[in-house]
N, CA, C and O atoms as a GROMACS GRO file, in nm:
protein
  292
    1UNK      N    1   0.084  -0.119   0.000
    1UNK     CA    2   0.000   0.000   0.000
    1UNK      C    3   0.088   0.124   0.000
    1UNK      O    4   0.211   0.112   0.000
    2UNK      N    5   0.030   0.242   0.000
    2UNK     CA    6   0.078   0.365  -0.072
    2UNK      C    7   0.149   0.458   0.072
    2UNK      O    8   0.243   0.538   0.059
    3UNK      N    9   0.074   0.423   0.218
    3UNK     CA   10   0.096   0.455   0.345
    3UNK      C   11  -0.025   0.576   0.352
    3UNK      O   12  -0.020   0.663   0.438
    4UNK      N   13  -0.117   0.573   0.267
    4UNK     CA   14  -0.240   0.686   0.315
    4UNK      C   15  -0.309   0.613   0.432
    4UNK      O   16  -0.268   0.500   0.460
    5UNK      N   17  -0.402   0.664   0.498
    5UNK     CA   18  -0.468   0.594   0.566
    5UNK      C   19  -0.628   0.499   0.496
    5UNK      O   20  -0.705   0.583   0.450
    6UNK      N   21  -0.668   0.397   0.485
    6UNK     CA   22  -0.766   0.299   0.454
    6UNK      C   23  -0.912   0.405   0.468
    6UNK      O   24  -0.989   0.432   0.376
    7UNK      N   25  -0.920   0.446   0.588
    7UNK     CA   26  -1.096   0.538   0.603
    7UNK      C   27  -1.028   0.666   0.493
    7UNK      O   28  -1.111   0.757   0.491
    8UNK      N   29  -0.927   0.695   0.419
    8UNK     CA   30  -1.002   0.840   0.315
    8UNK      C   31  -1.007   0.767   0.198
    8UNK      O   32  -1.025   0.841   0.102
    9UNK      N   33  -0.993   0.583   0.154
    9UNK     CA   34  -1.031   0.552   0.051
    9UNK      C   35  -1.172   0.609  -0.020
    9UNK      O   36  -1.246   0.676   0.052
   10UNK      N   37  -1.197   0.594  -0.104
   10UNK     CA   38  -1.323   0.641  -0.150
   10UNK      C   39  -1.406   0.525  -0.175
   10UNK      O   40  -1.369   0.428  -0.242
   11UNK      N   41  -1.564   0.545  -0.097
   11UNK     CA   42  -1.611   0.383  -0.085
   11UNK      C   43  -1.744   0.395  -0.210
   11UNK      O   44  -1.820   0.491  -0.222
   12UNK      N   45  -1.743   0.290  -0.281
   12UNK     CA   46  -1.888   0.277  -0.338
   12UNK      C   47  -1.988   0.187  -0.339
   12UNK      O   48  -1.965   0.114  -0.436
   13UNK      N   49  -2.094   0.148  -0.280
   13UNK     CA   50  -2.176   0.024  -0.274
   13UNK      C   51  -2.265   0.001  -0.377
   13UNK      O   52  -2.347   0.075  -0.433
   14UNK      N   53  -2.217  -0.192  -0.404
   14UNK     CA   54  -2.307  -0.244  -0.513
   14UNK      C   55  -2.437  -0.290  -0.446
   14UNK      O   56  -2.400  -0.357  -0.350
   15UNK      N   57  -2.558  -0.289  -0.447
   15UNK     CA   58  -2.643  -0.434  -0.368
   15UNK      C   59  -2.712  -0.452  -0.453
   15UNK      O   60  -2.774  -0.372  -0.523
   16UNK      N   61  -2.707  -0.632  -0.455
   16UNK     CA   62  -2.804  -0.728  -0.526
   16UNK      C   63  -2.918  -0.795  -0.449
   16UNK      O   64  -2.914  -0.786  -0.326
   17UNK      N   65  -3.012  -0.858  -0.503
   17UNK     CA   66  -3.129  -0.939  -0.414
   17UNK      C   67  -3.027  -0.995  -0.276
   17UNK      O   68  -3.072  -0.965  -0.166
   18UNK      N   69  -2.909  -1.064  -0.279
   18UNK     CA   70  -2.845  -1.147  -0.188
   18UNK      C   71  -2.713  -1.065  -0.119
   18UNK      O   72  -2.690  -1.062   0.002
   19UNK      N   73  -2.644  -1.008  -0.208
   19UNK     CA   74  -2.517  -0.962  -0.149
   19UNK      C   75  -2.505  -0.795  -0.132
   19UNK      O   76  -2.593  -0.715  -0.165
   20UNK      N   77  -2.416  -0.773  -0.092
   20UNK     CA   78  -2.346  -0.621  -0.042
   20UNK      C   79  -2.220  -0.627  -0.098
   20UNK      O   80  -2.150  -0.709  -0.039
   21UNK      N   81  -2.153  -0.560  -0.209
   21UNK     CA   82  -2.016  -0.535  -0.228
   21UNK      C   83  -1.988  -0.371  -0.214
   21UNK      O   84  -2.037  -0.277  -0.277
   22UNK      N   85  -1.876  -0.374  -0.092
   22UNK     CA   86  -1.800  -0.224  -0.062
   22UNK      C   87  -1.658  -0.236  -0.145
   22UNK      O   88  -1.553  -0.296  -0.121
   23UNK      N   89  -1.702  -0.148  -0.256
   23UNK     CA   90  -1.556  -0.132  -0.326
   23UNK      C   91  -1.492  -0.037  -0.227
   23UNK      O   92  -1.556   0.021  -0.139
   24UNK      N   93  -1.350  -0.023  -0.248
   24UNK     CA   94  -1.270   0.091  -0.200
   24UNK      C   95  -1.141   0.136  -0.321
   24UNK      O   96  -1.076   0.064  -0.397
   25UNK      N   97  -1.139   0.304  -0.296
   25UNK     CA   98  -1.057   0.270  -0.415
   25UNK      C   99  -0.978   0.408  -0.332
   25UNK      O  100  -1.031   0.510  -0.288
   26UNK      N  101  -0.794   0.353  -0.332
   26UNK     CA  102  -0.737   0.462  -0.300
   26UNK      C  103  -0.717   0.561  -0.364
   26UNK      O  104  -0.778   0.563  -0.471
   27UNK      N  105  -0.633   0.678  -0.332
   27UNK     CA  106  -0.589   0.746  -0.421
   27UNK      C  107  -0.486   0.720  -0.503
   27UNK      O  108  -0.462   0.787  -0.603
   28UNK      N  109  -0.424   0.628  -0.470
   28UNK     CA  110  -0.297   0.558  -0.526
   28UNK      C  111  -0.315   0.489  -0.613
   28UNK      O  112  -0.216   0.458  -0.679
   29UNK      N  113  -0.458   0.432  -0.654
   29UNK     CA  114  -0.513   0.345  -0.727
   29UNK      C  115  -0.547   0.248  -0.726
   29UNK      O  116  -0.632   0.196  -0.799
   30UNK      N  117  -0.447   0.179  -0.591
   30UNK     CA  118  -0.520   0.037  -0.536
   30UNK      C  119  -0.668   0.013  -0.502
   30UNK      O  120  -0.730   0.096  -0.435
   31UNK      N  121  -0.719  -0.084  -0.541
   31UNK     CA  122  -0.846  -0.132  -0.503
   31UNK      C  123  -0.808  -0.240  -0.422
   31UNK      O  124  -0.710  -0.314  -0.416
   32UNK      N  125  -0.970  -0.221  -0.332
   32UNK     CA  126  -1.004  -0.383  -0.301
   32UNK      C  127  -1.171  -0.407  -0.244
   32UNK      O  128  -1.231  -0.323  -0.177
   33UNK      N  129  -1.212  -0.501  -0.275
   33UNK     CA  130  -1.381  -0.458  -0.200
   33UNK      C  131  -1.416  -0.603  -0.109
   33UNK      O  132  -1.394  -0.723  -0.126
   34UNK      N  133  -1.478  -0.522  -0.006
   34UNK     CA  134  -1.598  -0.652   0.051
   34UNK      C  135  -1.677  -0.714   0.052
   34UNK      O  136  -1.767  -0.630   0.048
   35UNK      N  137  -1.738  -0.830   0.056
   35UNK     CA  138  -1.860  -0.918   0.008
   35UNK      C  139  -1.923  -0.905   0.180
   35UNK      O  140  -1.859  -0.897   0.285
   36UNK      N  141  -2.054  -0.906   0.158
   36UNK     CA  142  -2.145  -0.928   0.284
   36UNK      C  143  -2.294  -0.955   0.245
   36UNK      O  144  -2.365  -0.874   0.184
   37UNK      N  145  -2.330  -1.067   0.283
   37UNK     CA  146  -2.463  -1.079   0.264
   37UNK      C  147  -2.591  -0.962   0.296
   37UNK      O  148  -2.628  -0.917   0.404
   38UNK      N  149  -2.630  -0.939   0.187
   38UNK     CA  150  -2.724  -0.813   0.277
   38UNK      C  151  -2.834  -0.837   0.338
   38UNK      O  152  -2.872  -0.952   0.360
   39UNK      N  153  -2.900  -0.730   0.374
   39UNK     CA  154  -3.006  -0.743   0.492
   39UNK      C  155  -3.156  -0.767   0.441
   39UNK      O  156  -3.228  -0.678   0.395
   40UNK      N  157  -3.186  -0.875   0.454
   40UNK     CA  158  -3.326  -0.867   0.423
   40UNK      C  159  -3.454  -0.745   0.469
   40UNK      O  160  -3.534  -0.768   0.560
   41UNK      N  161  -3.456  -0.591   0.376
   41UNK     CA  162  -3.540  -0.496   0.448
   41UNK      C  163  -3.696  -0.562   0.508
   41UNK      O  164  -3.781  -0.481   0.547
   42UNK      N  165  -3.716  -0.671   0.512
   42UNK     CA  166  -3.812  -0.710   0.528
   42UNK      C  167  -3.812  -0.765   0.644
   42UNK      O  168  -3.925  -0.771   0.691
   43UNK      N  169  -3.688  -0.831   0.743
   43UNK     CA  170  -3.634  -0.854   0.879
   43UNK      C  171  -3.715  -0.747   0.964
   43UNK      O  172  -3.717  -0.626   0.944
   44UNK      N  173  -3.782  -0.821   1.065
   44UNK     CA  174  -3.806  -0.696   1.135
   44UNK      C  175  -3.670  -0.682   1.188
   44UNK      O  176  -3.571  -0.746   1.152
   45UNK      N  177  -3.682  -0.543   1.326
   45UNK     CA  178  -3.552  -0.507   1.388
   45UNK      C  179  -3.610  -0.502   1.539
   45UNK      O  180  -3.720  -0.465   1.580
   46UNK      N  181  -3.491  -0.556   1.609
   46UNK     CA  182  -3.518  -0.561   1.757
   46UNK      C  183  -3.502  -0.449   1.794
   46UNK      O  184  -3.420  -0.374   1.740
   47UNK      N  185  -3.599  -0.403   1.928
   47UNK     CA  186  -3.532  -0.267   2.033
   47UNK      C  187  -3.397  -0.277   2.051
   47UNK      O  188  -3.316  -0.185   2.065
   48UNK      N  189  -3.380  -0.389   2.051
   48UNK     CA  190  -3.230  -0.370   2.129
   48UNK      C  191  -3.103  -0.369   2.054
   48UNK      O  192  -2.993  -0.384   2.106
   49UNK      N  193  -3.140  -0.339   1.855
   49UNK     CA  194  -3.098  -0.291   1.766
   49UNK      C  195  -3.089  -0.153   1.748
   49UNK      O  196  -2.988  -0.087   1.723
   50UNK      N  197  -3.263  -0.094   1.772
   50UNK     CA  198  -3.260   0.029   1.729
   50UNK      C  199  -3.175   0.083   1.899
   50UNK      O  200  -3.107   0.185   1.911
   51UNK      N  201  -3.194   0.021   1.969
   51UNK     CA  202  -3.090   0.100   2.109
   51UNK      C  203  -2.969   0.125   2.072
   51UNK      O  204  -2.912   0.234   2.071
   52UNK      N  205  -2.909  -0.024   2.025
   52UNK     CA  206  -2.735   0.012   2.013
   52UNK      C  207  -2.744   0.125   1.860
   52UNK      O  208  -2.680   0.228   1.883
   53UNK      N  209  -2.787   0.125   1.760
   53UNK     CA  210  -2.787   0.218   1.682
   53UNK      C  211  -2.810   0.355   1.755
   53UNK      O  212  -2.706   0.421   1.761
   54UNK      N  213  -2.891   0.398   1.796
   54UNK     CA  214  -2.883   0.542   1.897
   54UNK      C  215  -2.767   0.551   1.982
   54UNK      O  216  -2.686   0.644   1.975
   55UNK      N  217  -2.758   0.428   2.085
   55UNK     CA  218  -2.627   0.470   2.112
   55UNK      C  219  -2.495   0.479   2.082
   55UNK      O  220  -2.409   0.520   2.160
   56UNK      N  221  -2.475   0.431   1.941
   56UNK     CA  222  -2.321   0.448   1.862
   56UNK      C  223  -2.328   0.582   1.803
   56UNK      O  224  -2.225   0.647   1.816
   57UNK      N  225  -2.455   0.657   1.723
   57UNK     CA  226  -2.508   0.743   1.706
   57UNK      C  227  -2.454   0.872   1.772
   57UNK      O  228  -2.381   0.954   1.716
   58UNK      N  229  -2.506   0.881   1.921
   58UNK     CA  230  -2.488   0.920   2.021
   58UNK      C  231  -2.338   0.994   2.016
   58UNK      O  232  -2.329   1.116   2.017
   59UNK      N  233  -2.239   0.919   2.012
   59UNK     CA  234  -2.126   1.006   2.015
   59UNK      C  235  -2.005   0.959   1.951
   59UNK      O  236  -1.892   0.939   1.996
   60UNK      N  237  -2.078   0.943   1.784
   60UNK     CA  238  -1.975   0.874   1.660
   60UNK      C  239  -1.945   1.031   1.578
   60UNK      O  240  -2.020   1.102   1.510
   61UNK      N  241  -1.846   1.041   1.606
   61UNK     CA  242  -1.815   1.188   1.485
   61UNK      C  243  -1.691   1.121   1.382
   61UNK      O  244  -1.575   1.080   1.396
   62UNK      N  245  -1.751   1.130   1.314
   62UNK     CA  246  -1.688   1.078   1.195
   62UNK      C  247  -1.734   1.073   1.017
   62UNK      O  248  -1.834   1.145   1.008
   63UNK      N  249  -1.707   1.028   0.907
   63UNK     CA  250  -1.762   1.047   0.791
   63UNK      C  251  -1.888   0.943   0.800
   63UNK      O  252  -1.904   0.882   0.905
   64UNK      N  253  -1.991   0.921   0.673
   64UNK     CA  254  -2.073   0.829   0.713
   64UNK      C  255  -2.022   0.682   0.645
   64UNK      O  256  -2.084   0.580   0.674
   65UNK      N  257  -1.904   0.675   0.554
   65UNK     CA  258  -1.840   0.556   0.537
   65UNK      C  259  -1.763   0.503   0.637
   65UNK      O  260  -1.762   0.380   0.636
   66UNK      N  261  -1.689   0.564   0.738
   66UNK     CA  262  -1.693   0.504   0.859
   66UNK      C  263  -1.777   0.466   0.930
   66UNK      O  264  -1.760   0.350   0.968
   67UNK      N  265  -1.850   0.507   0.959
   67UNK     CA  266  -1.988   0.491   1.012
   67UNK      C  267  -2.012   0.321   0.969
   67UNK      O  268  -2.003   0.214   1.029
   68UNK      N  269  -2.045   0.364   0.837
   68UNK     CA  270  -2.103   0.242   0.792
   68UNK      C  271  -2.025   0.116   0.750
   68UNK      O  272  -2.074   0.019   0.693
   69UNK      N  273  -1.874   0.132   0.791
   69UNK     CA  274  -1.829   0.034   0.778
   69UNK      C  275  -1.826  -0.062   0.916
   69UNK      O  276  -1.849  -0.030   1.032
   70UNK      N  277  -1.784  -0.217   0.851
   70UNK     CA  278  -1.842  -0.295   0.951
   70UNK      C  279  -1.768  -0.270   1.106
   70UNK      O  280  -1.670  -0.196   1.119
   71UNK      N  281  -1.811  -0.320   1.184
   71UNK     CA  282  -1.773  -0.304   1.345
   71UNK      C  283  -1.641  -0.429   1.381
   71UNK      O  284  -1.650  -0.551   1.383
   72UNK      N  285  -1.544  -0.356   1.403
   72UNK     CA  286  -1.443  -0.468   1.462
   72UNK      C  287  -1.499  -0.546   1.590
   72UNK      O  288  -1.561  -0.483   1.676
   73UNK      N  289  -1.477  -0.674   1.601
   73UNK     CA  290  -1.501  -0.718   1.726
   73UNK      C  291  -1.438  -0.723   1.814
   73UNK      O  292  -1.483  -0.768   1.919
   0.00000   0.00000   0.00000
């Protein structure tokens, strides 16, 4: 890699009936993207979804591709 940092890649999302692909593309030119099954909008959602969403919410300052990228465990 080029030594920029990974979050100012520039992100773009594909979604199909089944999957999620997060391209990323540096400035350097390297690519690389993620596969993730996507979310059935038809899932309901637990309280205790929409809770932790308010509370990451709560006091996340950051872009919304961070945001929306996935959560380390």
């Amino acid at each position: 890699m080029c030594g920029r940092k990974l979050e100012a890649a520039a992100v773009y999302v594909y979604r199909s009936h089944t999957d999620r692909c997060v391209f990323h593309r540096c400035g350097c030119g390297a690519e690389w993207t993620e596969h993730e099954t996507d979310i059935d909008p038809m899932d309901p959602v637990s309280s205790d979804e929409v809770i932790e969403v308010h509370t990451r919410l709560a006091t996340f300052e950051g872009s919304i591709s961070e945001l929306l990228q996935k959560r380390s465990a």
